[in-house]
Residue frames as a rotation matrix with the C-alpha (Angstrom) as fourth column:
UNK 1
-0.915 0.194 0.353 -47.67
0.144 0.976 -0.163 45.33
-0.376 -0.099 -0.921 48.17
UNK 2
-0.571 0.820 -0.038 -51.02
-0.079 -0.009 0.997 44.73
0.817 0.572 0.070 46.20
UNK 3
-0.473 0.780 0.410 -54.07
-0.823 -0.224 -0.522 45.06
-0.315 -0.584 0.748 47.49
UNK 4
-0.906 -0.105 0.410 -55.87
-0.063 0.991 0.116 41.82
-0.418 0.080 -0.905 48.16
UNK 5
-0.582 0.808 -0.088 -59.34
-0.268 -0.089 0.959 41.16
0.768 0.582 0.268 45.86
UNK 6
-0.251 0.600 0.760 -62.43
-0.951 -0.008 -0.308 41.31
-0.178 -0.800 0.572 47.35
UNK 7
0.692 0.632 -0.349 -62.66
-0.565 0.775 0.282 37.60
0.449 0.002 0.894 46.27
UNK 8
-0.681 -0.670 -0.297 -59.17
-0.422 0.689 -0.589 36.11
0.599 -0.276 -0.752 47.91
UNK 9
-0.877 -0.189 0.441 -59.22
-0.457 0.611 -0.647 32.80
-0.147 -0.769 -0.622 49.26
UNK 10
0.186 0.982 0.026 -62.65
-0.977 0.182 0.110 32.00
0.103 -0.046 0.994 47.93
UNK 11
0.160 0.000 -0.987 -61.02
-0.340 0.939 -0.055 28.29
0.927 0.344 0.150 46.84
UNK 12
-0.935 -0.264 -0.238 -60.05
0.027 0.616 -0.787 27.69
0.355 -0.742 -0.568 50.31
UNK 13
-0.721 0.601 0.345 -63.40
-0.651 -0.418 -0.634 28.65
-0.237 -0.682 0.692 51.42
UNK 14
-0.059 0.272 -0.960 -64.85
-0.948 0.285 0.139 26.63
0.312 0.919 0.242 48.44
UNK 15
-0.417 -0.358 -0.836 -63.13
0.175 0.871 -0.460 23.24
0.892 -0.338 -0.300 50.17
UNK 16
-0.936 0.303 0.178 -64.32
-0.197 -0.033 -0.980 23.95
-0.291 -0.952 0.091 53.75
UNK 17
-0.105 0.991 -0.078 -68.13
-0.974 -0.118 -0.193 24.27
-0.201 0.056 0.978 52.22
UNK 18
0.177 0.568 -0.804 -67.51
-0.539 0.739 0.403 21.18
0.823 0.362 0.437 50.05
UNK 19
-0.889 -0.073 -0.451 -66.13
0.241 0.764 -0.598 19.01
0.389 -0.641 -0.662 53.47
UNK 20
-0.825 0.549 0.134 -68.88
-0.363 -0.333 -0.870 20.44
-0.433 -0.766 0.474 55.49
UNK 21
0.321 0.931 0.172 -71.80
-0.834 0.364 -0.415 19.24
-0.449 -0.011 0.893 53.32
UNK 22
-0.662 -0.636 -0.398 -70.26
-0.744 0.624 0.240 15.98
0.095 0.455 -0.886 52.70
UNK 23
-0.810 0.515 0.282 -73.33
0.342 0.804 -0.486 14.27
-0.477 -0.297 -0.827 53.96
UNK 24
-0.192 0.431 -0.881 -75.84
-0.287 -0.884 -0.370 16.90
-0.938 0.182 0.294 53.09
UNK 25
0.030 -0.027 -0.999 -75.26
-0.884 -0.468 -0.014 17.34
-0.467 0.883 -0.038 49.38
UNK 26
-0.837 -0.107 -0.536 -74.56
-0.425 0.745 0.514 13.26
0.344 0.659 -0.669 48.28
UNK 27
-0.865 0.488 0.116 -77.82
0.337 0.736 -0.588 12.15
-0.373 -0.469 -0.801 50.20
UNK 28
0.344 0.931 -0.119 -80.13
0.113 -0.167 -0.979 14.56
-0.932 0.323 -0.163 48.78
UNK 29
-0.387 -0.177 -0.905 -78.31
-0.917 -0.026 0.397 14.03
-0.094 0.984 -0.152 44.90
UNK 30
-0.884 0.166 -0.437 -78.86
-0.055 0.891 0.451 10.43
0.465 0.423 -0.778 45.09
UNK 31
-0.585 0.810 -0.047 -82.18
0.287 0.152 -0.946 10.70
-0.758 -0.567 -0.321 46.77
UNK 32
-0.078 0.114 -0.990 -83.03
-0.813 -0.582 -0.002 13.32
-0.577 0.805 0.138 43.47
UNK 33
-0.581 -0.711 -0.396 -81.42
-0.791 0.376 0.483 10.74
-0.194 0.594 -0.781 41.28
UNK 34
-0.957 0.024 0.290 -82.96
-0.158 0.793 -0.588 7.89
-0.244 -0.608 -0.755 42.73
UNK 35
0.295 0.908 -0.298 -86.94
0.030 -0.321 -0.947 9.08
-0.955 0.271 -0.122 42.33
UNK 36
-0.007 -0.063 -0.998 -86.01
-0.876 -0.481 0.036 9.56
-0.482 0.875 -0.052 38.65
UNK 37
-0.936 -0.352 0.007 -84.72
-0.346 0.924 0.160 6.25
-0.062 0.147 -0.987 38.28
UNK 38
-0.661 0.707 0.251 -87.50
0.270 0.537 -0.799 4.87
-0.700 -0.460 -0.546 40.13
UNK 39
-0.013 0.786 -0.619 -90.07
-0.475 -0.549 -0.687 6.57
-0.880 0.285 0.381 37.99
UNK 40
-0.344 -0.687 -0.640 -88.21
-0.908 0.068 0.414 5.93
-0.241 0.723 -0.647 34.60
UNK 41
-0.997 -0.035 0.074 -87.92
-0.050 0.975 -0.216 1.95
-0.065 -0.219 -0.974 35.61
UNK 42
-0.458 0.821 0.340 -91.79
0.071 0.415 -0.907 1.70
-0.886 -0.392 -0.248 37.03
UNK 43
-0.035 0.942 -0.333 -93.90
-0.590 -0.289 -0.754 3.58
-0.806 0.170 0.566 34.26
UNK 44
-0.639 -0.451 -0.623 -93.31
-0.766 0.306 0.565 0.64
-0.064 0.839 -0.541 31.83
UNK 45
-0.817 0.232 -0.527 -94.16
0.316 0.946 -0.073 -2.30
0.482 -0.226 -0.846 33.60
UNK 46
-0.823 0.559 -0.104 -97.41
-0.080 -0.295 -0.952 0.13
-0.562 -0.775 0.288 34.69
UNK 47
0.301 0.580 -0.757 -99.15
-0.745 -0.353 -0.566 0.75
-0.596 0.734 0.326 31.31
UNK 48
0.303 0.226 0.926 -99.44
0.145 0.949 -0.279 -2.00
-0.942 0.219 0.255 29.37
UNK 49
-0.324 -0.481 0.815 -98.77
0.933 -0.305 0.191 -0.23
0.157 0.822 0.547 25.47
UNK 50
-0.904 -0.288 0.316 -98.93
0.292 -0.956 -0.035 3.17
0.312 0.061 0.948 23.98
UNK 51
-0.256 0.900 0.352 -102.95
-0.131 -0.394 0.910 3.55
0.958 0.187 0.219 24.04
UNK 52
0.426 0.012 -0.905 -103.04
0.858 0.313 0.408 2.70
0.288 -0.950 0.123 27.88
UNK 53
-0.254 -0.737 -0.627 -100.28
0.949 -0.315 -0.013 5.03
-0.188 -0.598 0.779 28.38
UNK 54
-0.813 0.209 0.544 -102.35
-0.031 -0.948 0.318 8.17
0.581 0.242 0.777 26.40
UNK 55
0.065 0.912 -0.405 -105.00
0.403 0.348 0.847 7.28
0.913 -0.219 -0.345 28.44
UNK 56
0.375 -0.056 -0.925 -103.61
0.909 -0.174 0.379 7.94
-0.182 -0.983 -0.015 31.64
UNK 57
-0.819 -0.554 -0.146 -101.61
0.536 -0.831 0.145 11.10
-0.202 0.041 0.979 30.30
UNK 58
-0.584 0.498 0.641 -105.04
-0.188 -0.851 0.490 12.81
0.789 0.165 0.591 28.80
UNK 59
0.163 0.714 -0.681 -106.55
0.651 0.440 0.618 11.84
0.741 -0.544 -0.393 32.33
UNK 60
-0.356 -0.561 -0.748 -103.87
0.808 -0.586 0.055 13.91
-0.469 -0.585 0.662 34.16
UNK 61
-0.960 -0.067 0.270 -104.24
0.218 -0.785 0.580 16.58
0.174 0.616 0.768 31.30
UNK 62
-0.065 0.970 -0.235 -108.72
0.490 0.236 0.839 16.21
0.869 -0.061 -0.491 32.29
UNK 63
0.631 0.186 -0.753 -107.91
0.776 -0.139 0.616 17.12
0.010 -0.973 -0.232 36.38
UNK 64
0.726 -0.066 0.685 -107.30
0.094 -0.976 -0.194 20.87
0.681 0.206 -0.703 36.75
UNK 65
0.887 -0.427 0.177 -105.97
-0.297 -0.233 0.926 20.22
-0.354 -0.874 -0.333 40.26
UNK 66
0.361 -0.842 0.402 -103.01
0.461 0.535 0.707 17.71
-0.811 -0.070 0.581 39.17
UNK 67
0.523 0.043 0.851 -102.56
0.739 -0.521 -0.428 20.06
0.425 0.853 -0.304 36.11
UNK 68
0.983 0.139 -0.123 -101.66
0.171 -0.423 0.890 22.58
0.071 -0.896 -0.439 39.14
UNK 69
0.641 -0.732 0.229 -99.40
-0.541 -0.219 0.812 20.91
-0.544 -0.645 -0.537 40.65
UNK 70
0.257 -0.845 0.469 -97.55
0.127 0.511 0.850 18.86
-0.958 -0.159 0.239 38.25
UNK 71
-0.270 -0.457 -0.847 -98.13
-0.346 -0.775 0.529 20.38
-0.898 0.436 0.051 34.71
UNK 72
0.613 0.634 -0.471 -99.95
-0.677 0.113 -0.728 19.76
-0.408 0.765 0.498 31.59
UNK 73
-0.172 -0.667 0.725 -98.56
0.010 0.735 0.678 16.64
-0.985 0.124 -0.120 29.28
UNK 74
0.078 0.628 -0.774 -98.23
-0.621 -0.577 -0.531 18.33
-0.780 0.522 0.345 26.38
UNK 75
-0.325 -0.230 -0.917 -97.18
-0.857 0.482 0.183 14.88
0.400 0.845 -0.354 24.08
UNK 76
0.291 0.610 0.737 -99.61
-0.782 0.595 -0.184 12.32
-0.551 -0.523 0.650 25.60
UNK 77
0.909 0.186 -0.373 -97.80
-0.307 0.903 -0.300 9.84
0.281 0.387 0.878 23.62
UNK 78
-0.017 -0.943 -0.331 -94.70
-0.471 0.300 -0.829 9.92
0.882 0.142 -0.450 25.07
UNK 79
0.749 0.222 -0.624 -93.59
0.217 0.807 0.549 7.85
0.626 -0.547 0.556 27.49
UNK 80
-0.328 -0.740 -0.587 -90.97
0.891 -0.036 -0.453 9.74
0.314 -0.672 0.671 29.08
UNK 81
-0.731 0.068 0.679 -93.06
-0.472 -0.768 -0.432 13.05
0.492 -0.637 0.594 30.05
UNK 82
0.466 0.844 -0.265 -95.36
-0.344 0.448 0.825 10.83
0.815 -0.293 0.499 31.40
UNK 83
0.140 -0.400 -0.906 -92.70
0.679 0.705 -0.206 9.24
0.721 -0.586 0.370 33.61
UNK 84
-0.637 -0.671 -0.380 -91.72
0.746 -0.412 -0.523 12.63
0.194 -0.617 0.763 34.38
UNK 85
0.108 0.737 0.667 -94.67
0.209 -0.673 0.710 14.34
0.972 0.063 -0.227 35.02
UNK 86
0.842 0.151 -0.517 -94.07
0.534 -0.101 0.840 14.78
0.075 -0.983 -0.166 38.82
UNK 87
0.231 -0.821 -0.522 -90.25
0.767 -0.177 0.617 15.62
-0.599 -0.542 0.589 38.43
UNK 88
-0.417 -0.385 0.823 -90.11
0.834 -0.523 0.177 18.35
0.363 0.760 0.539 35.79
UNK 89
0.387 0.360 0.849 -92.76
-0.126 -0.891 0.436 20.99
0.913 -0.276 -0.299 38.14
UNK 90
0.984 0.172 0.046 -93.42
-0.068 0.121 0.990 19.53
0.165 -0.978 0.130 41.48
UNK 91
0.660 -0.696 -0.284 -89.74
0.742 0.543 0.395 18.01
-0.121 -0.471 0.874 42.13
UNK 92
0.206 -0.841 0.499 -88.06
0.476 -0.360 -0.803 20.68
0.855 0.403 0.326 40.70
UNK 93
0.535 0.491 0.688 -89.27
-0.380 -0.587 0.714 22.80
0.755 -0.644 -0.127 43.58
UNK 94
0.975 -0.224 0.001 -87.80
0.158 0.691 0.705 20.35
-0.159 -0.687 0.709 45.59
UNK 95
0.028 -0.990 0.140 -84.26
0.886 -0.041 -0.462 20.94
0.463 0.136 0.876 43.71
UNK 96
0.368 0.205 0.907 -85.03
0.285 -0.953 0.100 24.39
0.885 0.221 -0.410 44.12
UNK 97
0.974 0.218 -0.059 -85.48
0.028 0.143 0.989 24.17
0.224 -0.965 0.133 47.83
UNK 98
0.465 -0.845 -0.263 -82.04
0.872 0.488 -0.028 21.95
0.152 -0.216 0.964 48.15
UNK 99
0.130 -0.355 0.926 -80.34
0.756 -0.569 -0.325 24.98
0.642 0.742 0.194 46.64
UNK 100
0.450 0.154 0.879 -81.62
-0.513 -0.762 0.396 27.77
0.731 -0.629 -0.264 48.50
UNK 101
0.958 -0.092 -0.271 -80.55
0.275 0.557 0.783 25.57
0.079 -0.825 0.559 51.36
UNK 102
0.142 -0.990 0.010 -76.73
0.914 0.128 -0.386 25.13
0.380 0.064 0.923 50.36
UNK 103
-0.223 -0.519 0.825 -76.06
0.480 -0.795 -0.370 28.94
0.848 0.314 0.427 49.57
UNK 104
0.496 0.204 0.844 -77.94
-0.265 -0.890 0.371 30.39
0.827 -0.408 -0.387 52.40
UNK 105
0.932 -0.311 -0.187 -76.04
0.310 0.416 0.855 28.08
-0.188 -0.854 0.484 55.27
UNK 106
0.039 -0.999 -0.036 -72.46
0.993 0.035 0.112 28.97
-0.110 -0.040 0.993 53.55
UNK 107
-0.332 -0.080 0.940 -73.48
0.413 -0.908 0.068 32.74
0.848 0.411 0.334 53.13
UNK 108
0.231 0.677 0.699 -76.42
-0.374 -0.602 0.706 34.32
0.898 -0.424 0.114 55.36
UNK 109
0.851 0.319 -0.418 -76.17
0.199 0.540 0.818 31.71
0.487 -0.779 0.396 58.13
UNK 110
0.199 -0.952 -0.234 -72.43
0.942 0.252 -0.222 31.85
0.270 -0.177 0.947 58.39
UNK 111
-0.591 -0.049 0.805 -72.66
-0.125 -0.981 -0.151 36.26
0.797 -0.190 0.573 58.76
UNK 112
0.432 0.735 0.524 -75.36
-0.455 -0.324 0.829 35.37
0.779 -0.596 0.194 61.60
UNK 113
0.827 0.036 -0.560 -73.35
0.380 0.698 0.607 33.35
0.413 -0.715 0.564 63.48
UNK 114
0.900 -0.429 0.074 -70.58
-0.435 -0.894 0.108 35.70
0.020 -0.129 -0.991 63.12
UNK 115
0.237 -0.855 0.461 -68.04
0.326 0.517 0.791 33.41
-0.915 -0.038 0.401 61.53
UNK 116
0.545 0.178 0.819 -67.96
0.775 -0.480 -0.411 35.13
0.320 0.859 -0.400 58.49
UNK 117
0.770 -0.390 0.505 -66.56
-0.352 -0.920 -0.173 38.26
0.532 -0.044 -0.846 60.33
UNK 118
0.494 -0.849 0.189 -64.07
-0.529 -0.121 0.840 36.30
-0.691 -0.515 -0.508 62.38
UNK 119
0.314 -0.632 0.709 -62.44
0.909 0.416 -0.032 34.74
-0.275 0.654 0.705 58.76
UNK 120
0.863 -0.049 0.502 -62.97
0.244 -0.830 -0.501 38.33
0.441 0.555 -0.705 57.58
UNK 121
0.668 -0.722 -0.179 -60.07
-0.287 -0.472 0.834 39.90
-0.687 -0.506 -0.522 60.23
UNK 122
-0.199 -0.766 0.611 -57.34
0.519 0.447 0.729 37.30
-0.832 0.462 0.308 57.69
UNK 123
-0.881 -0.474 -0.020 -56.74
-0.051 0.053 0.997 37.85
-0.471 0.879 -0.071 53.98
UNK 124
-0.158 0.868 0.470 -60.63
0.961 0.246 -0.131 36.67
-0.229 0.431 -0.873 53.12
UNK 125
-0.907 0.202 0.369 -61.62
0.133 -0.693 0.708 38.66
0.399 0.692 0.602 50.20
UNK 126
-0.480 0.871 0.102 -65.86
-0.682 -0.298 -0.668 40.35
-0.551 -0.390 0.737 51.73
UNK 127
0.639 0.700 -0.318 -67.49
-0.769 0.585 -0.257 38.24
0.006 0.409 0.912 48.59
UNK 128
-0.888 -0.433 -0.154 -65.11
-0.441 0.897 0.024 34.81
0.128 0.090 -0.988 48.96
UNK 129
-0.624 0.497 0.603 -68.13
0.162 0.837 -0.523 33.14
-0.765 -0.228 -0.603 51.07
UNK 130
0.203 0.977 -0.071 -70.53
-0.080 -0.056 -0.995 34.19
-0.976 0.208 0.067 48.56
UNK 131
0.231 -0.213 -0.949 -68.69
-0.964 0.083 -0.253 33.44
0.133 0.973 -0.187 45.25
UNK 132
-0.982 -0.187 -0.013 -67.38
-0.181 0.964 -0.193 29.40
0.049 -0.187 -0.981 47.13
UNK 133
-0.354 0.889 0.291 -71.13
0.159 0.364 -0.918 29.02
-0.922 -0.279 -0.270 48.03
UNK 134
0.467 0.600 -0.650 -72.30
-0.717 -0.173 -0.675 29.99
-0.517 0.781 0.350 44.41
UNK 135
-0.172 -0.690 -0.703 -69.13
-0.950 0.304 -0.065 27.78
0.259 0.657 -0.708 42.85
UNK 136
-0.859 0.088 0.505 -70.42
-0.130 0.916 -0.380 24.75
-0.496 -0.392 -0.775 45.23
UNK 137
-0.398 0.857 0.328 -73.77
-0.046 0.338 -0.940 25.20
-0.916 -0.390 -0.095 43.76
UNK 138
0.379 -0.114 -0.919 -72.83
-0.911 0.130 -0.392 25.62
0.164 0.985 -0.054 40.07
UNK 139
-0.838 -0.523 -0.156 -70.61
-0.545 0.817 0.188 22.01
0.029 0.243 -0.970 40.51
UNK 140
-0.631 0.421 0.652 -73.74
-0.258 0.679 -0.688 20.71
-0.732 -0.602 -0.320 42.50
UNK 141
0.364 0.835 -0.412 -76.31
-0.571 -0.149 -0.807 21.52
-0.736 0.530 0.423 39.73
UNK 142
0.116 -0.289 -0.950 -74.07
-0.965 0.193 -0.176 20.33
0.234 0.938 -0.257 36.98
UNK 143
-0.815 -0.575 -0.080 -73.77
-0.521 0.785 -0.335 17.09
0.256 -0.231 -0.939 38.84
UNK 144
-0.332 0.792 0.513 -77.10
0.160 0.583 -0.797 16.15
-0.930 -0.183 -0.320 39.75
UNK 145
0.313 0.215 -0.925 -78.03
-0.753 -0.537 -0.379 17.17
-0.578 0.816 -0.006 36.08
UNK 146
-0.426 -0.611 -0.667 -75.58
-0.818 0.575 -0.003 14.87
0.385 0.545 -0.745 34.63
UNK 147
-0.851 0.299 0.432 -76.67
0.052 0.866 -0.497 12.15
-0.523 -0.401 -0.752 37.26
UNK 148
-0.118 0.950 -0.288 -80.25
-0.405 -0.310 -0.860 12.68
-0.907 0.015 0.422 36.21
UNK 149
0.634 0.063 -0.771 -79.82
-0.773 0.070 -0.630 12.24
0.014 0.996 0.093 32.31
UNK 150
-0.547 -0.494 -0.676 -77.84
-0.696 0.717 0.040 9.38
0.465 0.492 -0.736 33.07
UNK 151
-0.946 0.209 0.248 -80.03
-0.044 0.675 -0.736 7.46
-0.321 -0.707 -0.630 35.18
UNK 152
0.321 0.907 -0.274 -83.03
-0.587 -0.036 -0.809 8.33
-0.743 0.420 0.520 33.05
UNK 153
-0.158 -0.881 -0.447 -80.75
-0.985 0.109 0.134 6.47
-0.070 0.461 -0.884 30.35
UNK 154
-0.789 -0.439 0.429 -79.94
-0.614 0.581 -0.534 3.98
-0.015 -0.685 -0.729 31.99
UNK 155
-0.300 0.951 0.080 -83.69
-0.518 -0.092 -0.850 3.77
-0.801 -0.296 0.520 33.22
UNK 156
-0.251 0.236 0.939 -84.62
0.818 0.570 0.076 3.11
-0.517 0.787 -0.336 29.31
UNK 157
0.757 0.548 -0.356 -85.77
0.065 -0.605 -0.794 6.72
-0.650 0.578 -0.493 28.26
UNK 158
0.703 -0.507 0.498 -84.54
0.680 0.276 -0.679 8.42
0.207 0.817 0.539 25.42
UNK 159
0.066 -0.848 -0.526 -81.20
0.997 0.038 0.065 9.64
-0.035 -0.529 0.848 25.67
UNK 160
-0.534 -0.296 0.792 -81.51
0.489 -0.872 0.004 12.76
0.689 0.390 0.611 23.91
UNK 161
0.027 0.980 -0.195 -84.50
0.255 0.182 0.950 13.41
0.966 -0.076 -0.245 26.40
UNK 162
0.464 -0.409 -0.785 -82.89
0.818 0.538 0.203 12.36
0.339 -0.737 0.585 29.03
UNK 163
-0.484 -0.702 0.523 -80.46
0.736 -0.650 -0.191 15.05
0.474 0.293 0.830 28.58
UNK 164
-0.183 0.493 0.850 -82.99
0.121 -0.847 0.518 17.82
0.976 0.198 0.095 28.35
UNK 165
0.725 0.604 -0.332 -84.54
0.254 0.213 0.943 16.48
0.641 -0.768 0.001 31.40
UNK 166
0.364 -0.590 -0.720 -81.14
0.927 0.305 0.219 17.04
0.090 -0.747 0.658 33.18
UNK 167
-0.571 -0.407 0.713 -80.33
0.445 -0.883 -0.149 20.26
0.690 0.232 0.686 31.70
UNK 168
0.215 0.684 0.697 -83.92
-0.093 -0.697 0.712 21.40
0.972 -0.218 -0.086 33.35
UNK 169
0.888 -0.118 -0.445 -82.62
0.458 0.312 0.832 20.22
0.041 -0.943 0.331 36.98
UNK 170
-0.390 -0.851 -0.352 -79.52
0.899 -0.435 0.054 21.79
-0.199 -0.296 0.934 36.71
UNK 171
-0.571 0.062 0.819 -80.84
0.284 -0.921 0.268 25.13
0.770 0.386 0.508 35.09
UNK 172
0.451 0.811 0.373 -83.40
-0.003 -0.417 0.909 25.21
0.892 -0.411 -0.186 38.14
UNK 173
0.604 -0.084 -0.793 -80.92
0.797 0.047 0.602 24.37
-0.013 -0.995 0.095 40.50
UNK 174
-0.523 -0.797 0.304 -78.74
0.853 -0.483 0.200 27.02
-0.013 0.364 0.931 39.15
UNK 175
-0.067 0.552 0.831 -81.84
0.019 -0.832 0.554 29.67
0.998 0.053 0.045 39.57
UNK 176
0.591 0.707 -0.388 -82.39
0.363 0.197 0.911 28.66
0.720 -0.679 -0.140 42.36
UNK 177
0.419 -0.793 -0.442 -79.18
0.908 0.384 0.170 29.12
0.035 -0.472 0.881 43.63
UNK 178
-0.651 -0.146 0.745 -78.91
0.657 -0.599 0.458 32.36
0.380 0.787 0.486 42.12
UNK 179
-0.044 0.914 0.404 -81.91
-0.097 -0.406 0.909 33.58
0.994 0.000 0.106 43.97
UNK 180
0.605 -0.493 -0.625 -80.27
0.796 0.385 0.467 32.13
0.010 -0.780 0.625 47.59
UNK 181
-0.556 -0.827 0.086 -76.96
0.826 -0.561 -0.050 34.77
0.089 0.043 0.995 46.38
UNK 182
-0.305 0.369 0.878 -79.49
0.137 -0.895 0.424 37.70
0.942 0.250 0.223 45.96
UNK 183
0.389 0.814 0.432 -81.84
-0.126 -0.417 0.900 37.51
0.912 -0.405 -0.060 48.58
UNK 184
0.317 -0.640 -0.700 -78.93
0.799 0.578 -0.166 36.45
0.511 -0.507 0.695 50.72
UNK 185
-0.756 -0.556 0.346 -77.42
0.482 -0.830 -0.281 40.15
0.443 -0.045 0.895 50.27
UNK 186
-0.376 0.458 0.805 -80.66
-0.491 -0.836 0.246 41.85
0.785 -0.303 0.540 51.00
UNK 187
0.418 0.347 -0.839 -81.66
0.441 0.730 0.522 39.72
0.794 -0.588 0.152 53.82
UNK 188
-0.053 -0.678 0.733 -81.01
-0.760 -0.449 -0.469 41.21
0.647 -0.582 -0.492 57.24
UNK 189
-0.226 -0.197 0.954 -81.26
-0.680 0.734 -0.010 37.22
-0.698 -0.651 -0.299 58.66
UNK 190
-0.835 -0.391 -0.389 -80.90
-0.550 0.553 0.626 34.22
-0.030 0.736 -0.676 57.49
UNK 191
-0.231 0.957 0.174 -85.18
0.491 0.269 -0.829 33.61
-0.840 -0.106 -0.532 58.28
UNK 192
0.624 0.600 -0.501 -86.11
-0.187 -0.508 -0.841 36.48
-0.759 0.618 -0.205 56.27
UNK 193
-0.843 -0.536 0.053 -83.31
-0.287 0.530 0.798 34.78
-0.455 0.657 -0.601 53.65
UNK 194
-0.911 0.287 0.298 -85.48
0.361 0.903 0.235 31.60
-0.202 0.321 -0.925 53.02
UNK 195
-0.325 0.943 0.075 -88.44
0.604 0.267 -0.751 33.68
-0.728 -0.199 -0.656 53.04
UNK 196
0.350 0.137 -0.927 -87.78
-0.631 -0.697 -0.341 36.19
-0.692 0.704 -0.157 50.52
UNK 197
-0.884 -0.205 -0.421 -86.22
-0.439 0.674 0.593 32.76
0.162 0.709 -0.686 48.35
UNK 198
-0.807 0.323 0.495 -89.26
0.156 0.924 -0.350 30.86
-0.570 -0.205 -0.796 49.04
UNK 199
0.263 0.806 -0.530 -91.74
0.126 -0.573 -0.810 33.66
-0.956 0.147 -0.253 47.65
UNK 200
-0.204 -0.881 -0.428 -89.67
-0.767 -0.128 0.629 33.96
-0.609 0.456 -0.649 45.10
UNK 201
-0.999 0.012 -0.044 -89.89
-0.008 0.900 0.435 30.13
0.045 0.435 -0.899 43.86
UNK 202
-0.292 0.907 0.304 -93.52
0.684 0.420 -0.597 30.17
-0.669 0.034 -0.743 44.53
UNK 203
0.280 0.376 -0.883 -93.99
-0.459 -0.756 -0.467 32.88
-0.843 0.536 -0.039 42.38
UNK 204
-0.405 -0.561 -0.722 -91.87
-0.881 0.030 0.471 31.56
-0.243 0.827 -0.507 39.84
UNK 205
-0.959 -0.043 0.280 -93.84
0.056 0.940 0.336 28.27
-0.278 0.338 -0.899 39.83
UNK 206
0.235 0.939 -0.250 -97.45
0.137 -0.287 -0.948 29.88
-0.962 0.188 -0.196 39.79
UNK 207
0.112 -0.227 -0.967 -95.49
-0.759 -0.648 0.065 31.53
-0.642 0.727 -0.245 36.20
UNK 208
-0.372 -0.928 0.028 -94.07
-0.493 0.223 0.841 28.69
-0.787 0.299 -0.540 35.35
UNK 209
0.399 0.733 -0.551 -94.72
-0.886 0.154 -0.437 27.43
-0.235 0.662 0.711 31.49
UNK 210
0.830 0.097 0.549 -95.13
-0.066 0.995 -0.076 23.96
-0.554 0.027 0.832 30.70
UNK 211
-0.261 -0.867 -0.425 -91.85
-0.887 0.042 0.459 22.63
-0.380 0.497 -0.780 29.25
UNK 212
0.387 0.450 -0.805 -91.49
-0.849 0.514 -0.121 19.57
0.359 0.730 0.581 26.84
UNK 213
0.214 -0.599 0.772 -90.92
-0.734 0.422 0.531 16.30
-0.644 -0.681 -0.350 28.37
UNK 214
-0.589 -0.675 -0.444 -89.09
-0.800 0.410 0.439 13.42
-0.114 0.613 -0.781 26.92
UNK 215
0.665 0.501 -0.554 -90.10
-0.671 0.726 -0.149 10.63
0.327 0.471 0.819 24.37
């Protein structure tokens, strides 16, 4: 008889994660989602035309602090990095967060509670929970992504924009996630988990270089 892979059974594990955040994971996509929208929708009917609207972008671009924390506007005429000037630094962080969240509850958390070793005793390949928790958080990312770039859309930005803008939410939630699978493994608890993923993101956002936002 073959020897089973060290990944059997991940899909069944895969289903258990997605039932388990069934509440979890659609409240904080369409919350995500939602704040885009909202943004998108408002920063028209704030700024009156284009010369209003460079106004307020080289004001942000003037204050070192909000420069900080939400990131330089490096096309002060557009009208979609302007919308998104909060969700392309500050929110991402926030995707970022989510992330780390998912992977370390279906990985680290699940070895501290010592349910992890009582699936292990069955057929469960050692890296199933940690390849279903990465596979839940590669669908999630690609799904709030998509949601994102359609609801900016939607919203009125441009589409092509849009896009981008969604690609960067998935690609961060997809580091992020990524960084959850690592720091899982070296983690001896699921505290010092989140804290070696939180340093981590805060480093990576002190680094982080200004990206283009959408016209």
């Amino acid at each position: 008889m073959s020897r089973p892979s060290s990944t059997t059974g991940w899909p069944l594990l895969l289903r258990l994660d997605l039932r388990r955040d069934r509440v979890l994971a659609p409240l904080a996509l369409t919350a995500f989602v939602l704040v885009c929208v909202a943004s998108a929708a408002a920063t028209p009917g704030v700024y009156v035309d284009q010369a209003d609207r460079v106004r307020a972008a080289e004001t942000i671009n003037a204050n070192p602090a909000v420069v900080a924390l939400y990131g330089p506007i490096l096309d002060v005429t557009s009208e979609g990095e302007l919308a998104m000037a909060k969700m392309t630094v500050l929110y991402a962080v926030f995707v970022a967060a989510l992330f780390v969240v998912v992977v370390r509850r279906h990985t680290r958390v699940e070895e501290e509670a010592g349910r992890t070793e009582l699936v292990g005793g069955t057929v469960l390949g050692r890296n199933a929970p940690l390849l279903a928790a990465s596979v839940e958080a590669a669908l999630l990312a690609l799904l709030l992504g998509g949601l994102a770039a359609l609801g900016n859309t939607l919203a009125g930005l441009d589409p092509v924009g849009s896009l981008a803008f969604g690609a960067v939410w998935a690609g961060t939630a997809l580091v992020a996630a990524g960084i959850a699978a690592v720091t899982a493994q070296l983690a001896a608890s699921a505290r010092t988990c989140a804290a070696y993923a939180a340093v981590t993101i805060g480093v990576l956002f002190v680094l982080e270089h200004p990206r283009p936002g959408l016209r």
